[in-house]
PDB file of N, CA, C and O in Angstrom:
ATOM      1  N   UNK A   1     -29.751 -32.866 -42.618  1.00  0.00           N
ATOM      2  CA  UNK A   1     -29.766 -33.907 -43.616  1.00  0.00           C
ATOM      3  C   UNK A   1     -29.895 -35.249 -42.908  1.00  0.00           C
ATOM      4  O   UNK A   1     -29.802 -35.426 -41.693  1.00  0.00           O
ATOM      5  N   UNK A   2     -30.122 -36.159 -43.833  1.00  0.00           N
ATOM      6  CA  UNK A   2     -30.703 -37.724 -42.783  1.00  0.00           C
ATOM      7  C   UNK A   2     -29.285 -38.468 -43.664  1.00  0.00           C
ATOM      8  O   UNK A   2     -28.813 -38.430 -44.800  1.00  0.00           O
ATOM      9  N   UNK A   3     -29.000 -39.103 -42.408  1.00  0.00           N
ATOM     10  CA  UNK A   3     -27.345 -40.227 -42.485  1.00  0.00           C
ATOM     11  C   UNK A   3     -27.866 -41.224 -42.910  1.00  0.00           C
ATOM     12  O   UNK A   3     -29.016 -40.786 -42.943  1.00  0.00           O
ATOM     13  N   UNK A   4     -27.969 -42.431 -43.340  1.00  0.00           N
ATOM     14  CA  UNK A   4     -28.574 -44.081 -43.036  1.00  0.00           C
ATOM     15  C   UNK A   4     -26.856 -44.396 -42.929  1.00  0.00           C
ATOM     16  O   UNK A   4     -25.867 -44.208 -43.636  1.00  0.00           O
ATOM     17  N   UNK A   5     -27.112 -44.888 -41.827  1.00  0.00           N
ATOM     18  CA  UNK A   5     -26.081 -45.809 -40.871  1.00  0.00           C
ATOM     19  C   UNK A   5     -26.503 -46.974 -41.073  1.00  0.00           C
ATOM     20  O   UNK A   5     -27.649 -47.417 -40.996  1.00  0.00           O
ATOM     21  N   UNK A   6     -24.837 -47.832 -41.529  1.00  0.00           N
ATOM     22  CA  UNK A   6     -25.223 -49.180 -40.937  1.00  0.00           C
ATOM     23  C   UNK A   6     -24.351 -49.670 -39.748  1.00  0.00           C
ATOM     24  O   UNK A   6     -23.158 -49.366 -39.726  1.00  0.00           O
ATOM     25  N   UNK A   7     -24.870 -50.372 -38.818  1.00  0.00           N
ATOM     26  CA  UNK A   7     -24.291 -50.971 -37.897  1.00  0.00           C
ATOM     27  C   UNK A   7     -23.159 -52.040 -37.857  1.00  0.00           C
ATOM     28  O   UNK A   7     -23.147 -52.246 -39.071  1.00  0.00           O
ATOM     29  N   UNK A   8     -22.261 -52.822 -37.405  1.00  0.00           N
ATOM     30  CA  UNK A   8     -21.627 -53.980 -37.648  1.00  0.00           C
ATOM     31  C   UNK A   8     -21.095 -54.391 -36.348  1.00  0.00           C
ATOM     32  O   UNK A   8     -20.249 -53.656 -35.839  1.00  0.00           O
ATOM     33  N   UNK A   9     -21.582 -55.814 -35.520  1.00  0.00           N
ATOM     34  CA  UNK A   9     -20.629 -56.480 -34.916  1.00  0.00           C
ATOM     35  C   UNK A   9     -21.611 -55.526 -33.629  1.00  0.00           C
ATOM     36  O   UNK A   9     -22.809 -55.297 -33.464  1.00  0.00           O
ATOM     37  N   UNK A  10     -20.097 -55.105 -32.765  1.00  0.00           N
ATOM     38  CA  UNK A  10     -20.618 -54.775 -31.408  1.00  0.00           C
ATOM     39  C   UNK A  10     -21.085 -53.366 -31.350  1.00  0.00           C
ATOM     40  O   UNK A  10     -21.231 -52.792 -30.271  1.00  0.00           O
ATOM     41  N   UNK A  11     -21.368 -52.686 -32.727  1.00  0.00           N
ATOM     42  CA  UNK A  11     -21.963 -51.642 -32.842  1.00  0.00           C
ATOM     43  C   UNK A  11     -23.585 -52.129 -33.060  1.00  0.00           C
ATOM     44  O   UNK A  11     -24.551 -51.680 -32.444  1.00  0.00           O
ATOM     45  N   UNK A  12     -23.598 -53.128 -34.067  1.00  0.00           N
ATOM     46  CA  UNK A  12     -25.070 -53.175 -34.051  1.00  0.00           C
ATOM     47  C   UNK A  12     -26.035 -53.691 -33.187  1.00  0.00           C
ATOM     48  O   UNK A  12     -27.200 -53.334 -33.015  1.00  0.00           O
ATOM     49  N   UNK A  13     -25.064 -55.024 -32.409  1.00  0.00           N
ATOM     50  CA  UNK A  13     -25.417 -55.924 -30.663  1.00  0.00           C
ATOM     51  C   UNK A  13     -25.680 -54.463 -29.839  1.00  0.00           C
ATOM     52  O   UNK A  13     -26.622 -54.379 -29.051  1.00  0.00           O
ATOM     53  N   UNK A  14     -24.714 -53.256 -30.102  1.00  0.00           N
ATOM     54  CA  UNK A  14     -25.305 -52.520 -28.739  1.00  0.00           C
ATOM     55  C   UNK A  14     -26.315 -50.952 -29.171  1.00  0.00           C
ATOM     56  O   UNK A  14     -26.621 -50.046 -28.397  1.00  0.00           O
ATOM     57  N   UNK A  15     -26.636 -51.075 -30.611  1.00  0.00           N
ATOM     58  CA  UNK A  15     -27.439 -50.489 -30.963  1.00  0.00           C
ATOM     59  C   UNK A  15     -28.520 -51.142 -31.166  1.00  0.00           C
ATOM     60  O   UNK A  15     -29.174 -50.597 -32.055  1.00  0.00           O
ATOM     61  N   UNK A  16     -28.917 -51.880 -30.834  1.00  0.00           N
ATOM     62  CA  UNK A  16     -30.095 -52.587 -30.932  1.00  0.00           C
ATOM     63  C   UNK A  16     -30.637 -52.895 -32.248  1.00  0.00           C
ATOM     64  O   UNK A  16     -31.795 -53.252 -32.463  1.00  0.00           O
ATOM     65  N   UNK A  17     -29.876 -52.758 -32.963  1.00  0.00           N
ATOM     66  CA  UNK A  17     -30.477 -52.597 -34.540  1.00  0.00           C
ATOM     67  C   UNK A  17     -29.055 -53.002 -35.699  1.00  0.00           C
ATOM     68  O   UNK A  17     -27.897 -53.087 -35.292  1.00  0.00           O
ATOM     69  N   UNK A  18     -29.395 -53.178 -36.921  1.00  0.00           N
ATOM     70  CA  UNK A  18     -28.498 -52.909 -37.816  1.00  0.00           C
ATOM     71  C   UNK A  18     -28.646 -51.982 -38.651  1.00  0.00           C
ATOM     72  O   UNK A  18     -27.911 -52.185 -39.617  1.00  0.00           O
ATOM     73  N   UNK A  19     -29.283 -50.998 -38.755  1.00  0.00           N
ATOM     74  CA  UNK A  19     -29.100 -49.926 -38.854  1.00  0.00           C
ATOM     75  C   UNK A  19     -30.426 -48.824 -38.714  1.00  0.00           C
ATOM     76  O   UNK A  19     -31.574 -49.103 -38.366  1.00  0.00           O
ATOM     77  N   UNK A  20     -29.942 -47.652 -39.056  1.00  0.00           N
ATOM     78  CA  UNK A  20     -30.577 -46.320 -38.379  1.00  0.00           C
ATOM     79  C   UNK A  20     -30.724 -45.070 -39.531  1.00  0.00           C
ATOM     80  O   UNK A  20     -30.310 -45.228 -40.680  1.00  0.00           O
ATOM     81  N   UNK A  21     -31.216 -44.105 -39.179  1.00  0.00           N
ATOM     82  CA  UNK A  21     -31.336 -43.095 -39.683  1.00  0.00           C
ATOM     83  C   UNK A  21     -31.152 -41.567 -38.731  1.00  0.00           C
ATOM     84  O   UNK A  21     -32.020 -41.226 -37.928  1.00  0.00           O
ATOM     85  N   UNK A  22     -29.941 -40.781 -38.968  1.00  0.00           N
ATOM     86  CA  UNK A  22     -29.969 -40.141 -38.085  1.00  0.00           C
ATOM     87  C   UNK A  22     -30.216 -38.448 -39.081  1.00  0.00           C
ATOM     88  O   UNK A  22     -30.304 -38.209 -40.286  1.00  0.00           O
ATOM     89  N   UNK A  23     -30.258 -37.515 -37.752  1.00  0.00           N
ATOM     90  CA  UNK A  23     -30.904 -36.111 -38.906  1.00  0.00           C
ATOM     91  C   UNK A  23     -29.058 -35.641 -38.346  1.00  0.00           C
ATOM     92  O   UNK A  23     -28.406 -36.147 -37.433  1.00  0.00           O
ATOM     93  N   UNK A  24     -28.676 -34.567 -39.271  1.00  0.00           N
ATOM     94  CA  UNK A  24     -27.476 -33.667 -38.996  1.00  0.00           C
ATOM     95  C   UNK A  24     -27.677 -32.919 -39.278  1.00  0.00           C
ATOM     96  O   UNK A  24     -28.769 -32.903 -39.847  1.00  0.00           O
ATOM     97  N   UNK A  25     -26.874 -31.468 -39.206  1.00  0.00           N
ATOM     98  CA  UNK A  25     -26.799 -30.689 -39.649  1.00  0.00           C
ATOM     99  C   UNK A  25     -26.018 -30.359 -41.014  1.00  0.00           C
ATOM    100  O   UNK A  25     -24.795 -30.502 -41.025  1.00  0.00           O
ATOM    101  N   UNK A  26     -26.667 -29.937 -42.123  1.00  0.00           N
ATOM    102  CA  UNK A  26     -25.108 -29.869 -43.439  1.00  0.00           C
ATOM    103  C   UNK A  26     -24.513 -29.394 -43.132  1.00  0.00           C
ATOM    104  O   UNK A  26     -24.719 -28.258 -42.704  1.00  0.00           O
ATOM    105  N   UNK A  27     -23.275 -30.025 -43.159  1.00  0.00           N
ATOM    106  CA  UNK A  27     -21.732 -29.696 -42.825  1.00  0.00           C
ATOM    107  C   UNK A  27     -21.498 -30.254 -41.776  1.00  0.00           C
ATOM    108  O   UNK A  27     -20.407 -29.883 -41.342  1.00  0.00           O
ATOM    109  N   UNK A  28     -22.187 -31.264 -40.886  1.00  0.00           N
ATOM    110  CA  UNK A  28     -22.019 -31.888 -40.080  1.00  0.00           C
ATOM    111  C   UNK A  28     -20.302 -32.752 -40.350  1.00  0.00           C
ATOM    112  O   UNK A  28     -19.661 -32.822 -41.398  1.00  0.00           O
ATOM    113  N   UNK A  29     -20.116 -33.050 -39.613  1.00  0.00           N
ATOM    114  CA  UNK A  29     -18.371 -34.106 -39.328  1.00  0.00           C
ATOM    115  C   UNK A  29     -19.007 -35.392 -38.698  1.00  0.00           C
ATOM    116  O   UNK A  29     -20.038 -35.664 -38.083  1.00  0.00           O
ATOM    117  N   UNK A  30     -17.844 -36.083 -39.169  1.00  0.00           N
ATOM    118  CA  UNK A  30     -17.747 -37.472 -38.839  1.00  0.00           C
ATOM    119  C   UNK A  30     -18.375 -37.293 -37.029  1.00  0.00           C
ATOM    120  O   UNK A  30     -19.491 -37.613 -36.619  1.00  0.00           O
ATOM    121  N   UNK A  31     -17.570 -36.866 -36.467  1.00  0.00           N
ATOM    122  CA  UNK A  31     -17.701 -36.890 -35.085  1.00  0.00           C
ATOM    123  C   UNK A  31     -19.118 -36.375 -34.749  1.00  0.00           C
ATOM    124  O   UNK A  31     -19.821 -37.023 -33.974  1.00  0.00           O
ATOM    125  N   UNK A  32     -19.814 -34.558 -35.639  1.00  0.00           N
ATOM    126  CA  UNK A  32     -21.043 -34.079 -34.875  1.00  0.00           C
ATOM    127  C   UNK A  32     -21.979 -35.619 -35.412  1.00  0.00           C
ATOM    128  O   UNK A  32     -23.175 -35.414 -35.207  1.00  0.00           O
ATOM    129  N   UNK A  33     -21.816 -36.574 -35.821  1.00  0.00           N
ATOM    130  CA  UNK A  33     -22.907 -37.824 -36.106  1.00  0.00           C
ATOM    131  C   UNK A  33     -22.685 -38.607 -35.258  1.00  0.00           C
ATOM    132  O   UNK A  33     -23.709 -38.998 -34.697  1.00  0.00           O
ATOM    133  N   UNK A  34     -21.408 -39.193 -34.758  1.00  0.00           N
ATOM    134  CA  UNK A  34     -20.717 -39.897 -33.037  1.00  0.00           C
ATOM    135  C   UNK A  34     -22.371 -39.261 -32.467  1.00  0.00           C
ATOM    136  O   UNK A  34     -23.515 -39.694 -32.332  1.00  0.00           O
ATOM    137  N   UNK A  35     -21.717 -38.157 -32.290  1.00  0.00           N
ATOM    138  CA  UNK A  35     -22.385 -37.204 -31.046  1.00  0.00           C
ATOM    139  C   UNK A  35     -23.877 -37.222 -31.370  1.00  0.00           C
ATOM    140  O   UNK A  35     -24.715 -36.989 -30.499  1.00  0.00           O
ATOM    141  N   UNK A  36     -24.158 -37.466 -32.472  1.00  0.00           N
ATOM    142  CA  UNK A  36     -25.946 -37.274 -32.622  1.00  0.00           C
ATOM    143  C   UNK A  36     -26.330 -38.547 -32.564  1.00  0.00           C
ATOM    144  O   UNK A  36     -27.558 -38.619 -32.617  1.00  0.00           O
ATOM    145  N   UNK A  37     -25.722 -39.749 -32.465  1.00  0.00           N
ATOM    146  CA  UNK A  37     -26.333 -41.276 -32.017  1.00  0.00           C
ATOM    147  C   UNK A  37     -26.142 -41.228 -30.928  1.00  0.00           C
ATOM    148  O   UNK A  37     -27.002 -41.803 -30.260  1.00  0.00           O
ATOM    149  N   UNK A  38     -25.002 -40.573 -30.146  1.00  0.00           N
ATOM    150  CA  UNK A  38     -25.019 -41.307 -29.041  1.00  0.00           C
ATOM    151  C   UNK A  38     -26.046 -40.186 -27.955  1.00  0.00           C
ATOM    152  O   UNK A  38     -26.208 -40.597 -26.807  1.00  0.00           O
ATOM    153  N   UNK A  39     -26.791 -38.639 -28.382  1.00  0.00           N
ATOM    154  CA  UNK A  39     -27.866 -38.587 -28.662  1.00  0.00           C
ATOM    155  C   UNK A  39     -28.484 -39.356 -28.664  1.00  0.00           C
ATOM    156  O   UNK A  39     -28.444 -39.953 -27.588  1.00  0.00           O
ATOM    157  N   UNK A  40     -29.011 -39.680 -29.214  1.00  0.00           N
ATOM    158  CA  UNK A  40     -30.117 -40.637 -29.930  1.00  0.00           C
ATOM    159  C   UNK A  40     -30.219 -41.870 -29.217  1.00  0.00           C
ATOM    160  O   UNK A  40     -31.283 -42.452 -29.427  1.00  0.00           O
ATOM    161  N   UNK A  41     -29.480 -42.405 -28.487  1.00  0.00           N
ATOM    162  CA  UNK A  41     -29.621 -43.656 -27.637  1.00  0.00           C
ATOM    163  C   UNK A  41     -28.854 -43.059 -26.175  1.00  0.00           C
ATOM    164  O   UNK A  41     -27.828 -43.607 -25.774  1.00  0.00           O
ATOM    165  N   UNK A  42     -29.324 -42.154 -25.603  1.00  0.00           N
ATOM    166  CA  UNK A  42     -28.616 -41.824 -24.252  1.00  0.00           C
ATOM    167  C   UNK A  42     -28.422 -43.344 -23.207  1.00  0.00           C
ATOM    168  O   UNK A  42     -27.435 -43.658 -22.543  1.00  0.00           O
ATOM    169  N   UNK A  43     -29.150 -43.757 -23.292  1.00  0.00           N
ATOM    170  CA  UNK A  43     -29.063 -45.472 -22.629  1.00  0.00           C
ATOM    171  C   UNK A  43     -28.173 -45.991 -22.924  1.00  0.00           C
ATOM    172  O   UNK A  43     -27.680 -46.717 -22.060  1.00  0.00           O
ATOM    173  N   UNK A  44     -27.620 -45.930 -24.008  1.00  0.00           N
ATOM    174  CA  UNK A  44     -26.779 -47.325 -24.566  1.00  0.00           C
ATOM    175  C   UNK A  44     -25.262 -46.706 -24.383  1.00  0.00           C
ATOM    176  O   UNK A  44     -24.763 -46.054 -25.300  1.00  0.00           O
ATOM    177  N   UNK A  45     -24.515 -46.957 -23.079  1.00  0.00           N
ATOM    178  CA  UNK A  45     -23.247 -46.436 -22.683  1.00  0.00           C
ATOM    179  C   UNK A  45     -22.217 -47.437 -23.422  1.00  0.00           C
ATOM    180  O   UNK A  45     -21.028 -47.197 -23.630  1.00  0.00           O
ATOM    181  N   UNK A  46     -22.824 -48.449 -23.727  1.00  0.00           N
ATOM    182  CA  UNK A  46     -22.136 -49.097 -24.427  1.00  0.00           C
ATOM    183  C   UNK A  46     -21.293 -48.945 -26.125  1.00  0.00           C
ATOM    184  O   UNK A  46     -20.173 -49.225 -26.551  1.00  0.00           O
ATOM    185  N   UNK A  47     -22.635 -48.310 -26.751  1.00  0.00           N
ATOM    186  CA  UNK A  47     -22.186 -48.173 -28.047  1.00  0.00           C
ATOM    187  C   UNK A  47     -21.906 -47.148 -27.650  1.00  0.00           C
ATOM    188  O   UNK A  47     -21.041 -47.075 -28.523  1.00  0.00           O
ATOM    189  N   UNK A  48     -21.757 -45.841 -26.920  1.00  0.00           N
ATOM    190  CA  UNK A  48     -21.233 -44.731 -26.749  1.00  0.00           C
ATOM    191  C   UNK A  48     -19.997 -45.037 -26.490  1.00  0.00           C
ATOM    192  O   UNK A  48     -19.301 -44.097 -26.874  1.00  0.00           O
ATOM    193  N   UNK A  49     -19.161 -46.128 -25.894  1.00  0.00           N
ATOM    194  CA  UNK A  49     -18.085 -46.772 -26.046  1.00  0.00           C
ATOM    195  C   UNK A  49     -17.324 -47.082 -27.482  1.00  0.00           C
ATOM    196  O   UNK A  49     -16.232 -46.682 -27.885  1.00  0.00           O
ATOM    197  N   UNK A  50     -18.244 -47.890 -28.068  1.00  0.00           N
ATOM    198  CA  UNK A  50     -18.099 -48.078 -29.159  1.00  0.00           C
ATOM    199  C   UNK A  50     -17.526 -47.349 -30.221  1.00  0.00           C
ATOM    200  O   UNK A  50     -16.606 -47.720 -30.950  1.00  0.00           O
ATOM    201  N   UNK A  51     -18.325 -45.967 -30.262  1.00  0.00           N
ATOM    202  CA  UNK A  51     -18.090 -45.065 -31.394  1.00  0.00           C
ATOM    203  C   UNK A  51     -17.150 -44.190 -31.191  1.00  0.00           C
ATOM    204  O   UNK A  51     -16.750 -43.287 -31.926  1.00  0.00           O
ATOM    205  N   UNK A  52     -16.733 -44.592 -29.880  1.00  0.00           N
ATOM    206  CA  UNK A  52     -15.575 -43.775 -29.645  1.00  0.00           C
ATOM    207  C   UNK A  52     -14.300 -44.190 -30.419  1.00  0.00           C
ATOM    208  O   UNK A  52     -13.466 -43.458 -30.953  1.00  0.00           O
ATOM    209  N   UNK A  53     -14.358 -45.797 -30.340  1.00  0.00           N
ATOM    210  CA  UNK A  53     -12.813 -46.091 -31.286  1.00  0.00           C
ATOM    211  C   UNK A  53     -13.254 -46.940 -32.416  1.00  0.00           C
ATOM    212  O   UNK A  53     -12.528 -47.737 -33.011  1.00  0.00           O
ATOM    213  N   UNK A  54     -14.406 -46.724 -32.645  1.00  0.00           N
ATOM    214  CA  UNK A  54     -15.031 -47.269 -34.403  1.00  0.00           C
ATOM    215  C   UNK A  54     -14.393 -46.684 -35.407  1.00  0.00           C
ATOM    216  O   UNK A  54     -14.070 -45.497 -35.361  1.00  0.00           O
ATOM    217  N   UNK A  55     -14.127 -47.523 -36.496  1.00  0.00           N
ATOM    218  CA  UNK A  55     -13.869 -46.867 -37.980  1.00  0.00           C
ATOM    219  C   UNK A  55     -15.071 -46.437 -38.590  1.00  0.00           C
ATOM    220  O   UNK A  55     -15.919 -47.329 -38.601  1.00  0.00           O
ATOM    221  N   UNK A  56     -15.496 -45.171 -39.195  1.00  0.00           N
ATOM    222  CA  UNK A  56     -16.030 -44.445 -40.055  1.00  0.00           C
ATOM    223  C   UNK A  56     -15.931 -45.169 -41.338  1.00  0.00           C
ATOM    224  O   UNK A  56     -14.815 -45.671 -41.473  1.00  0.00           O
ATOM    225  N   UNK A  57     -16.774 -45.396 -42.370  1.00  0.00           N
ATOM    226  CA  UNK A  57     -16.792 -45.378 -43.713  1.00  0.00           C
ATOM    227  C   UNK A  57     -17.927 -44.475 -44.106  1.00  0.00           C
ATOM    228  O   UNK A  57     -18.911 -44.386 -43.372  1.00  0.00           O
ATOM    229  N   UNK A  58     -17.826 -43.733 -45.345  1.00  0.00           N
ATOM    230  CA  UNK A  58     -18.625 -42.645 -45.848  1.00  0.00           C
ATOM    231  C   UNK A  58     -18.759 -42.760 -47.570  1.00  0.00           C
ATOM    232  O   UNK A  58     -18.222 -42.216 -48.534  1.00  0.00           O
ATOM    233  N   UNK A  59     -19.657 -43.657 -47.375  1.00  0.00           N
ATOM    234  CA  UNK A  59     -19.804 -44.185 -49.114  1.00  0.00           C
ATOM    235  C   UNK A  59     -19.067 -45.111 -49.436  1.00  0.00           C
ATOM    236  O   UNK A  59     -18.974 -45.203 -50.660  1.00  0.00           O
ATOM    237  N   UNK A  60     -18.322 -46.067 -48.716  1.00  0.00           N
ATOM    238  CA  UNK A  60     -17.438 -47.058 -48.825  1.00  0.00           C
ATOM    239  C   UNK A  60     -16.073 -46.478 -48.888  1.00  0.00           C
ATOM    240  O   UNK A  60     -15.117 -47.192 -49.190  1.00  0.00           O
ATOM    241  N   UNK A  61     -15.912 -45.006 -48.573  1.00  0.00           N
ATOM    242  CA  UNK A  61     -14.067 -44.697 -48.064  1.00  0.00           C
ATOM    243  C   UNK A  61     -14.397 -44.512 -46.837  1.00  0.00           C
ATOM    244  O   UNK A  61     -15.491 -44.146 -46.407  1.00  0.00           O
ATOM    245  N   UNK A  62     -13.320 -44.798 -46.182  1.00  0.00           N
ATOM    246  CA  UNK A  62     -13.070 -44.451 -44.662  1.00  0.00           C
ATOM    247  C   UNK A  62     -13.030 -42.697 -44.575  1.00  0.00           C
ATOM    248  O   UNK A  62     -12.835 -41.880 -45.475  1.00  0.00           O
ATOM    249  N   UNK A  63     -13.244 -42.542 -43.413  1.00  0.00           N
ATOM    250  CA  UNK A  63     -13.535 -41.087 -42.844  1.00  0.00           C
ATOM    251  C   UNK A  63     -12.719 -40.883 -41.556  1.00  0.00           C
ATOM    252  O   UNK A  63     -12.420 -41.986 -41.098  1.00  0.00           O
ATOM    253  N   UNK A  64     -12.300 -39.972 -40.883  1.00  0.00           N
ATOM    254  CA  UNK A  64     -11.942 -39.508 -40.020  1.00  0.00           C
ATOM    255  C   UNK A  64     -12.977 -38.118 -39.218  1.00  0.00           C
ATOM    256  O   UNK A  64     -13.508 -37.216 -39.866  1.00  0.00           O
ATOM    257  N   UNK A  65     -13.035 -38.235 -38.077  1.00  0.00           N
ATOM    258  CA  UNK A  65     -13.695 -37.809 -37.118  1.00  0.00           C
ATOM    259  C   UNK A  65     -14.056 -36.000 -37.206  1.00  0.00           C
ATOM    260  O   UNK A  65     -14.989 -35.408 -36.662  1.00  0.00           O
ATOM    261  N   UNK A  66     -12.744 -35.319 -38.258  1.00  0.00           N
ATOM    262  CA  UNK A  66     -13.225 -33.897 -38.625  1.00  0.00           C
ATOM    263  C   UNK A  66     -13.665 -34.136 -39.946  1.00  0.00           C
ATOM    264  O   UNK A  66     -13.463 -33.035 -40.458  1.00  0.00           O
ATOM    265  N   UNK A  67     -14.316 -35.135 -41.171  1.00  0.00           N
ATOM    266  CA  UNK A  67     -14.429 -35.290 -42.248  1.00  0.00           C
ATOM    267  C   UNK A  67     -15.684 -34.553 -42.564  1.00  0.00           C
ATOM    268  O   UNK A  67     -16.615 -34.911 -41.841  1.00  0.00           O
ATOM    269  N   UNK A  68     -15.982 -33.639 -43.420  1.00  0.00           N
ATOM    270  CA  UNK A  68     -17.460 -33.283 -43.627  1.00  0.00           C
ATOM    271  C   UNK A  68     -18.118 -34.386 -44.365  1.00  0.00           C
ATOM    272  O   UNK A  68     -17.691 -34.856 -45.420  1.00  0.00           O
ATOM    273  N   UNK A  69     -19.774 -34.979 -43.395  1.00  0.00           N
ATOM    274  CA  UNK A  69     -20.201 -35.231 -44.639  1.00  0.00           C
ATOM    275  C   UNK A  69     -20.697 -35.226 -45.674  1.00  0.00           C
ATOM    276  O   UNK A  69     -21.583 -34.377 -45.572  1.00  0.00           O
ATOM    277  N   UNK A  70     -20.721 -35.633 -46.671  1.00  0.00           N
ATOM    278  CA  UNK A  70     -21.626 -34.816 -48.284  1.00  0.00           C
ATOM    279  C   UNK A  70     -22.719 -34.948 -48.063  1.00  0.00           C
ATOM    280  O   UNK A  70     -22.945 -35.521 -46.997  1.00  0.00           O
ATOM    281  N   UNK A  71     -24.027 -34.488 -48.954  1.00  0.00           N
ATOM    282  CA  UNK A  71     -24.968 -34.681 -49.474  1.00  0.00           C
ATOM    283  C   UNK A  71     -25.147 -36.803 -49.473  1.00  0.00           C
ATOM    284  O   UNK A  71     -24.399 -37.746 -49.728  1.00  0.00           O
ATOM    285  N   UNK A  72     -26.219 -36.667 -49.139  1.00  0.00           N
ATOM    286  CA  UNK A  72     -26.825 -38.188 -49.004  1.00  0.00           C
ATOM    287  C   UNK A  72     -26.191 -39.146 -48.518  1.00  0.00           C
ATOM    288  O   UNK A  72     -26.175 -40.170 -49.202  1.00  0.00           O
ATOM    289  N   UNK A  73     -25.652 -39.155 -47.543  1.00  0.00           N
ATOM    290  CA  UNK A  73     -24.575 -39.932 -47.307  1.00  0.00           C
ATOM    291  C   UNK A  73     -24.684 -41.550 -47.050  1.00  0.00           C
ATOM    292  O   UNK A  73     -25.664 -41.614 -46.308  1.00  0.00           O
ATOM    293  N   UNK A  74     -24.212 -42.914 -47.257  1.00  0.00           N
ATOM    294  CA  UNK A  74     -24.556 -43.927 -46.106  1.00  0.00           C
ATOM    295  C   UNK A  74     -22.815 -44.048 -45.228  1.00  0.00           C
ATOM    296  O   UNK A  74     -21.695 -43.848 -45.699  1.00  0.00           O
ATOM    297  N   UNK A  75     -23.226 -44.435 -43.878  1.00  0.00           N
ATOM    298  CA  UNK A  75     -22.262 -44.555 -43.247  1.00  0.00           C
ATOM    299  C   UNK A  75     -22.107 -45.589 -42.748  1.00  0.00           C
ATOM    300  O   UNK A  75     -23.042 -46.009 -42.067  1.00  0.00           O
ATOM    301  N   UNK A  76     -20.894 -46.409 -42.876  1.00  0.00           N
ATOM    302  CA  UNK A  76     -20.701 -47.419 -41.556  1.00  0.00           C
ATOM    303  C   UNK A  76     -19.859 -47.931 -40.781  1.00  0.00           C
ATOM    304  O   UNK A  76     -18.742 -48.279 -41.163  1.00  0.00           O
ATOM    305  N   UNK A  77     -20.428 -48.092 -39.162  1.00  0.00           N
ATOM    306  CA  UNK A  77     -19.949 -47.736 -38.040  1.00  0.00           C
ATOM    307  C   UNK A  77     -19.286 -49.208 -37.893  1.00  0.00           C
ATOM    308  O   UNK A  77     -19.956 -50.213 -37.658  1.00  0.00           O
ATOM    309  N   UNK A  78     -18.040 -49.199 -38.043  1.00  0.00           N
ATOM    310  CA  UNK A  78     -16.930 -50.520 -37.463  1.00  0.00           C
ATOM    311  C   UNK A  78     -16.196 -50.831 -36.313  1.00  0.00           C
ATOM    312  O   UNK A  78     -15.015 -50.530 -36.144  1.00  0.00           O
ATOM    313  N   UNK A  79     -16.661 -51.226 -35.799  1.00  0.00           N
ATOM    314  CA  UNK A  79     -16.016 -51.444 -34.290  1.00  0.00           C
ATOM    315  C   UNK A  79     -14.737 -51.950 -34.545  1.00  0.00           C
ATOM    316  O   UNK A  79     -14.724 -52.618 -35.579  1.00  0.00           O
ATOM    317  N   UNK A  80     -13.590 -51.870 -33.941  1.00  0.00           N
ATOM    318  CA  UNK A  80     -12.454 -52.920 -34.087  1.00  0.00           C
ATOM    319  C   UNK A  80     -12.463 -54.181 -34.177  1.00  0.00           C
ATOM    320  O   UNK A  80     -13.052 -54.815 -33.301  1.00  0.00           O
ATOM    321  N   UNK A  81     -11.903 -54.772 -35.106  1.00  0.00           N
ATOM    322  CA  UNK A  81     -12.009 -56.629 -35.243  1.00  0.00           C
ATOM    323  C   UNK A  81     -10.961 -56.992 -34.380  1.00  0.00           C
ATOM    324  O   UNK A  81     -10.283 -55.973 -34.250  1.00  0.00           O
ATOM    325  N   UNK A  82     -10.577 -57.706 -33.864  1.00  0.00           N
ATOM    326  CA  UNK A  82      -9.629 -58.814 -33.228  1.00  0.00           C
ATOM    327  C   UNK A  82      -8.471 -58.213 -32.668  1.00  0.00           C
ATOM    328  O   UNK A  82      -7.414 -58.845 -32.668  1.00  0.00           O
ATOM    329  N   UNK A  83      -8.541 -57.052 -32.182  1.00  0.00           N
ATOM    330  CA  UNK A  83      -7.991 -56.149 -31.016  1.00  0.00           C
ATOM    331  C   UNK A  83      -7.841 -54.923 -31.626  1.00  0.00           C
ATOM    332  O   UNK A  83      -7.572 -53.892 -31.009  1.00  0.00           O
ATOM    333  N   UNK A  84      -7.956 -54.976 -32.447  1.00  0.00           N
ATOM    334  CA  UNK A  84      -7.357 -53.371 -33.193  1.00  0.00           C
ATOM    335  C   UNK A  84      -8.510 -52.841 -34.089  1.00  0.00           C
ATOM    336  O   UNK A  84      -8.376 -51.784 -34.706  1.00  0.00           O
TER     337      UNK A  84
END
């Protein structure tokens, strides 16, 4: 299935973009999509940083890292604001 991601802040500065389109598998998790961008940009060690302690949103609720996602999803990737 195809994600549309949006980017924010030091996710989108180190994705080069504000946002993306990634493919998953159905029944994919919060995390197998981590793992299929950072795929998807093997270069960018940075946002591979990133998505490591980013907040998930999945249709505008937050998600956690074993969350399945549904059918059509948009996602977006939040880096921590102002230390946390």
């Amino acid at each position: 299935m195809k994600v549309n991601i949006r980017y924010f802040a030091a996710a989108a500065a180190y994705a080069g973009a504000d946002s993306d389109v990634v493919e998953v598998a159905d029944g994919a998790t919060i995390g197998d999509l981590a793992d299929a961008i950072k795929e998807a940009r093997p270069d960018s060690e940075r946002l591979a940083t990133v998505l490591d302690v980013a907040s998930f949103l999945v249709n505008g609720k937050r998600a956690e890292s074993g969350d399945v996602l549904p059918n059509d999803p948009d996602v977006d990737v939040l880096p921590p604001f102002a230390g946390g």
